[in-house]
N, C-alpha and C positions, 0 to 999 in steps of 0.2 A: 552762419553764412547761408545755410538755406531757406532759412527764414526771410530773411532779404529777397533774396530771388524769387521767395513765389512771393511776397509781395512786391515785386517788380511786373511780374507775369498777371498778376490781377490787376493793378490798376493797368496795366497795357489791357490788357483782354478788356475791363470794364470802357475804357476809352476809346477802343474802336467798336464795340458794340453799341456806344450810345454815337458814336459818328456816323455810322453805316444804318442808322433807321434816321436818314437827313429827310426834315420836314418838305413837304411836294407844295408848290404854292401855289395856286389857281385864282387864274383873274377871275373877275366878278363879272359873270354868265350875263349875252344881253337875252332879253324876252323875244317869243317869236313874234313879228308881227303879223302872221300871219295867221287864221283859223286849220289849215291844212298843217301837215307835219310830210315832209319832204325826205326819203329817204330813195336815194340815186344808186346810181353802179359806183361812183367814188366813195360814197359809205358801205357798200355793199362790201369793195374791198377794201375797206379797214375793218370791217367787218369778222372776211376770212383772216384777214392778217394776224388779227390776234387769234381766233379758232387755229387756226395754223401754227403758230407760234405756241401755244399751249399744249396742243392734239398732236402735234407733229405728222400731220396728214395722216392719221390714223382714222378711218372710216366707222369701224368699231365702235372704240373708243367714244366718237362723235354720235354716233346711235344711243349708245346709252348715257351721256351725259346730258346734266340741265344747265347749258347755256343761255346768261344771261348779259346783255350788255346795254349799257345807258351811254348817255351823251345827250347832249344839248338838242330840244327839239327845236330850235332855232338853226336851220340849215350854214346860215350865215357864220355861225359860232360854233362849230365843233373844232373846237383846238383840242379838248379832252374826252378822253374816252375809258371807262373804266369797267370793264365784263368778271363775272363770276362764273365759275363752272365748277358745277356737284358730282361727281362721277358716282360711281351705283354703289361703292361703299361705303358713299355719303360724306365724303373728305371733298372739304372744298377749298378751290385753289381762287386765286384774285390774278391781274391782271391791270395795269396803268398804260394809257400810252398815249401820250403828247405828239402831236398831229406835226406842229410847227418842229420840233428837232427830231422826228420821225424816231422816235424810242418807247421801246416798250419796256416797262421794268413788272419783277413780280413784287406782288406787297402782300401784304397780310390781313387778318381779318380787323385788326383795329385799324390801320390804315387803311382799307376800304368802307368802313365803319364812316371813319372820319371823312374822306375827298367824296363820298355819293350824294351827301346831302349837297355838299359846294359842284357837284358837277350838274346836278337838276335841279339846282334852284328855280330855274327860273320856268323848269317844263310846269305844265297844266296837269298832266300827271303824274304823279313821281313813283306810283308803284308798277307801273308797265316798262318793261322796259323795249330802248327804241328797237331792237333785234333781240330776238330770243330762237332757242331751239327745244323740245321737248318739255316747252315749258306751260302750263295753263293758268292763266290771268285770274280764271274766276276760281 
């Protein structure tokens, strides 16, 4: 009889675990038309929102983390937005957040792996990211 049971409890446990990592779909990024890269006060605050959402207004925190976040350098196209942050004991957290249903979800490092290359497709540079904090390029 209890052998049954936990394998009841594994294949449930394995079948919401493989339900609850639900693939993220991202449309196909348009190019900027423009030579300039445009970042406004409405990116700014999507910006905080996920620094906010991550940091929980912790100032601290915010000082010593390496915040990094990309998005489309196509003004026109920022439906997706997807930020990193390394805090000082070098655990790094991820971040997704879809513009059009105003949701931020957390993801992991293979799913950030995976949605960064589909979210700067189509930027000109793909190793800058469009906001960063404590971060150096070169």
């Amino acid at each position: 009889m209890k052998l049954s049971q936990c394998a009841i409890v594994l294949s449930s446990l394995l079948f919401f675990t493989h339900n609850s990592y639900a693939e993220i779909n991202i449309k196909k990024c348009e190019p900027n038309p423009s030579s300039y890269i445009f970042f406004d006060e409405i990116d700014s605050e999507k910006a905080e929102k996920l620094i906010n959402y991550q940091l929980h207004d912790q100032p601290e925190k915010r000082e010593s983390s390496v915040i990094k976040i990309f998005t489309n350098e196509n003004a026109d196209d920022r439906n997706y937005w997807i930020a990193s942050f390394k805090s000082d004991n070098q655990s790094e957290q991820y971040l997704f957040y879809q513009v059009d249903q105003d949701k931020i979800i957390k993801i992991d490092d293979k799913q950030f792996q995976t949605l960064l290359p589909k979210i700067i497709a189509c930027n000109l540079n793909k190793q800058v990211p469009l906001y960063s904090e404590n971060f150096d390029a070169d």
